[in-house]
C-alpha positions as CSV (number, residue, x, y, z in Angstrom):
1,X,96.0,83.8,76.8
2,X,94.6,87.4,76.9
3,X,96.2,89.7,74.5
4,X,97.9,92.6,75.8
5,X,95.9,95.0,74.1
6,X,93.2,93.8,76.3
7,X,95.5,94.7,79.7
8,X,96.4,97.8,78.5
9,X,92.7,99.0,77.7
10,X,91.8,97.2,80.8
11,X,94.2,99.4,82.7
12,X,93.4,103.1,80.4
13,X,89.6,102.2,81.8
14,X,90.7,101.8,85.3
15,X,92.8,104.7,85.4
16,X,90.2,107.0,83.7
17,X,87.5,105.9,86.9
18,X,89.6,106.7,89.6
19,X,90.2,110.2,87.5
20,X,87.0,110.7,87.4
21,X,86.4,109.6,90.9
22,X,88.7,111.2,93.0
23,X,89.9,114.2,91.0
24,X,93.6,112.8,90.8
25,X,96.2,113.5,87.5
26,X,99.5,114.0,87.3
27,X,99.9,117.4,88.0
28,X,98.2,116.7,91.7
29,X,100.3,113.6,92.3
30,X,103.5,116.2,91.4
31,X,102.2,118.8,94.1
32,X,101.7,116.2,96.4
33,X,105.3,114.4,96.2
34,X,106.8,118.0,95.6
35,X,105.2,119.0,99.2
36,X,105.7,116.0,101.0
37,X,109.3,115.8,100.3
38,X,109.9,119.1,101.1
39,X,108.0,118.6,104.7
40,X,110.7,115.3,105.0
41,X,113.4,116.8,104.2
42,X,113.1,119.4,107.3
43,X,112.0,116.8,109.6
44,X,114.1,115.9,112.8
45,X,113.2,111.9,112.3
46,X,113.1,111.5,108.5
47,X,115.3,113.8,107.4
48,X,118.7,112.5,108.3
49,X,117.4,108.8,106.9
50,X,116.6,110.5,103.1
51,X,119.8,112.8,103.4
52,X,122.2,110.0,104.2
53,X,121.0,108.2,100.6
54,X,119.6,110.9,98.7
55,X,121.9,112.7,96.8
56,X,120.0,114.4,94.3
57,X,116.4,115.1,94.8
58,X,115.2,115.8,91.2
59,X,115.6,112.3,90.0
60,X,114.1,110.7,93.0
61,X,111.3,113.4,92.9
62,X,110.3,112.1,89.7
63,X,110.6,108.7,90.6
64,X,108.0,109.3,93.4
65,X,105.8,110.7,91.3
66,X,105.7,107.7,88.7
67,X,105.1,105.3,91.7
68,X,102.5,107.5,93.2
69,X,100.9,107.9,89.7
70,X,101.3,103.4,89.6
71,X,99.9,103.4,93.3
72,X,97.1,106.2,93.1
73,X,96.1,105.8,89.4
74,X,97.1,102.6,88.5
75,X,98.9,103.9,85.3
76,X,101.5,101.2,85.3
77,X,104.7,104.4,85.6
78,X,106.6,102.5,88.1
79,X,108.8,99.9,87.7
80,X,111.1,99.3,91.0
81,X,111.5,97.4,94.0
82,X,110.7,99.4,96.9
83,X,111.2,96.7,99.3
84,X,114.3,95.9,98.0
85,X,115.4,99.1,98.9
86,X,113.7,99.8,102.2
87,X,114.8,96.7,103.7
88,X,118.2,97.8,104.8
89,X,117.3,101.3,106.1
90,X,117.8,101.7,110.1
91,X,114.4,102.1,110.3
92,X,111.1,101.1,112.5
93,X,107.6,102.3,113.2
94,X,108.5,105.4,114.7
95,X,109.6,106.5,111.5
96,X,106.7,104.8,109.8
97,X,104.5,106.7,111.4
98,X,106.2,110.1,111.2
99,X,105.9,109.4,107.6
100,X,102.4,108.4,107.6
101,X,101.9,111.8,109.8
102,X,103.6,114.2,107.1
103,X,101.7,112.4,104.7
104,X,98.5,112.1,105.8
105,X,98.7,116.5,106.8
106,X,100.2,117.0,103.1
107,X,97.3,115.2,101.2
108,X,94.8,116.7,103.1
109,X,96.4,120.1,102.7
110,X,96.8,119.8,98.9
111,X,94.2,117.6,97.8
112,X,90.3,117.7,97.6
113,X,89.2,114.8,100.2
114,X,87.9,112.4,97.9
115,X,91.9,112.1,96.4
116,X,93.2,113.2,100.0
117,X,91.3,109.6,101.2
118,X,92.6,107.5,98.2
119,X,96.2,108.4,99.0
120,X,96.2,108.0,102.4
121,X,94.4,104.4,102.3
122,X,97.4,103.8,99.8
123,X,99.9,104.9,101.7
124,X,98.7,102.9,105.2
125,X,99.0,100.0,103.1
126,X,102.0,100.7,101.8
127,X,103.4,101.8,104.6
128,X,102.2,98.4,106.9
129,X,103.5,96.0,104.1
130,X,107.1,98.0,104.3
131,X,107.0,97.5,108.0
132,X,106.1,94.0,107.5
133,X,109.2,93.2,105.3
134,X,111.7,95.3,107.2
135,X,111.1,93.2,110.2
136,X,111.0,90.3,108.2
137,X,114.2,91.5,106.9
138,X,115.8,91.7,110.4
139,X,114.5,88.3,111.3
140,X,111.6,89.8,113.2
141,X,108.4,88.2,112.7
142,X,105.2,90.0,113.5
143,X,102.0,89.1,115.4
144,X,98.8,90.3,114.2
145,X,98.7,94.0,115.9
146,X,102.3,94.3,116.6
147,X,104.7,96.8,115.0
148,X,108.3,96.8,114.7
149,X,110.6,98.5,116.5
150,X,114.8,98.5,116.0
151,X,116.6,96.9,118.5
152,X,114.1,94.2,119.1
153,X,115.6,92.1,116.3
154,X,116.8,88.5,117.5
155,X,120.3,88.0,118.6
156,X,122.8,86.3,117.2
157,X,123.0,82.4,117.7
158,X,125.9,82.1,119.6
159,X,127.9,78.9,119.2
């Protein structure tokens, strides 16, 4: 067994690299949640989805920003299920991609291109594997290619 000393070095040395590499610390990641919440919030698509189960935005601010700093840095700050809790949301790919949209336009805004780059491969990914397991969730199953859109779930069986 590998002492957990070892993971936690193992995951300081990992975290320091992509530092080094892309520019990325905390205060970047807080500009970058800070911004692209803001830009949600006003939006016609995703705005009525976050007001309806947001009720106050400082704790779920900082929330974002531990998972960001998990995703983007590695640092181990997050500790939730976000499938869990995107799997019931009325939501499809139009709203995937919105968010990938507002996303993609805030890192690129706020952050030098090498970090801009690292979030935005994140956030693809992140985005295509919630996708993935709200269909799922619905009883939709994808093809390779094929995105999923509300209303397209099965019916009922009828007996």
């Amino acid at each position: 067994m590998i002492p957990v000393s070892s993971h936690v070095e193992r995951r300081a040395e990992v975290t320091e690299r992509i530092r080094a590499e892309t520019g990325i610390d905390e205060a970047m990641i807080a500009a970058l949640v800070d911004g692209f919440y803001a830009r949600v919030r006003e939006d016609a698509i995703l705005g009525p989805v976050f007001a309806a189960r947001i009720a106050s935005w400082p704790p779920h601010l900082e929330k974002m920003r531990r998972f960001w700093s998990s995703v983007a840095l590695m640092s181990g700050d997050y500790h939730g299920q976000p499938m869990r809790l995107h799997a019931p949301l009325p939501i499809d790919a139009a709203h995937f991609d919105r968010w990938l949209a507002l996303f993609e336009a805030t890192a690129r805004e706020l952050c030098p291109p090498k970090a801009a780059e690292h979030f935005i491969e994140r956030a693809r990914r992140i985005a295509e594997s919630l996708e993935l397991g709200i269909a799922v969730n619905n009883g939709v199953l994808l093809g390779t290619g094929e995105r999923y859109r509300r209303g397209n779930e099965p019916a009922p069986a009828q007996d």
